[in-house]
C-alpha positions in Angstrom: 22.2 25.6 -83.2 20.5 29.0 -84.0 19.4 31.6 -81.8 15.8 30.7 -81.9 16.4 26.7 -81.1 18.6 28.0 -78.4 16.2 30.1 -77.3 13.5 27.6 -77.0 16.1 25.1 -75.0 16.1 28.3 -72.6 12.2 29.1 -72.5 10.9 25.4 -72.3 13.8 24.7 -69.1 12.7 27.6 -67.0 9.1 26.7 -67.4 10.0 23.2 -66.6 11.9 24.2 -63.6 9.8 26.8 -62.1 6.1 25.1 -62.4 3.7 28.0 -61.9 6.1 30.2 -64.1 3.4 32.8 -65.5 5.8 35.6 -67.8 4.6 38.0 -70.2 6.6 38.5 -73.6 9.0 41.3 -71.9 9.8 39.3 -69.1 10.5 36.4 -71.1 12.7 38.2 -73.0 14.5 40.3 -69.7 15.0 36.8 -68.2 16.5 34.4 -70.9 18.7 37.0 -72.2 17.0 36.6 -76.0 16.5 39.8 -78.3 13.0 40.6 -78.8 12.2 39.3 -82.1 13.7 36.2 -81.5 11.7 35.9 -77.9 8.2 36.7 -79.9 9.1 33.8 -82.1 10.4 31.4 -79.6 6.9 32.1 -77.7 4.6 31.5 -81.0 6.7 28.2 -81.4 5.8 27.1 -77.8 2.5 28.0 -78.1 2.3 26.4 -81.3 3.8 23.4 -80.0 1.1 23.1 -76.8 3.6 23.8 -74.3 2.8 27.3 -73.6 -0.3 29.3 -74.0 -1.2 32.5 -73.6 -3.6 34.3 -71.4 -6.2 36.9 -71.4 -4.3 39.1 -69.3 -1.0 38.7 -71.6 1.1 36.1 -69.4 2.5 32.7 -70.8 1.9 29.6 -69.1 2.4 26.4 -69.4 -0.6 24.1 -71.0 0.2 21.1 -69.2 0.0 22.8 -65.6 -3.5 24.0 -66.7 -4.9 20.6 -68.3 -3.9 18.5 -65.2 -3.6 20.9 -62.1 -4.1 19.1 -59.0 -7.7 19.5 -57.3 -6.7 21.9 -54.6 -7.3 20.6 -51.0 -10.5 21.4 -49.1 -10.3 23.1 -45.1 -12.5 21.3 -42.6 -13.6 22.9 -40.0 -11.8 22.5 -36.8 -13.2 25.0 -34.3 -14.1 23.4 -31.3 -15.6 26.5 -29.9 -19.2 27.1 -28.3 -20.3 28.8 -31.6 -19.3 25.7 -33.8 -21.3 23.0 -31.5 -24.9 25.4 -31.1 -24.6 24.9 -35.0 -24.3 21.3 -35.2 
């Protein structure tokens, strides 16, 4: 296996394990232990694949997570005080 298909095993199993995973190239690079020209190309493979992208603001996320992120739950209104029940 070469250091590049290596270093994709490495990439794609963090971002599978930690959903939410959001790394610029350095930190990529810091945390799979893969030199940097290898980690630039490792990165333009995922992305190039559709399992990463990469944001405006330089961090690498995963495409899927974006695509199909869960609706995020509403917060009804609870309050029971006198405030809450004038407005009613």
């Amino acid at each position: 296996m070469t250091p590049i298909q290596s270093g994709i095993q490495r990439v794609r199993a963090e971002y599978l394990e930690m959903p939410g995973l959001r790394l610029k190239a350095e930190q990529v690079q810091r945390l799979c232990g893969i030199e940097r020209t290898s980690c630039q190309a490792v990165l333009d493979t995922l992305v190039s694949a559709k399992f990463l992208y990469l944001k405006a603001d330089g961090h690498y996320a995963r495409l899927a997570e974006e695509l199909f992120s869960r609706p995020r739950p509403t917060h009804a209104d609870l309050r029971t005080d006198v405030h809450s029940k004038i407005a009613s």
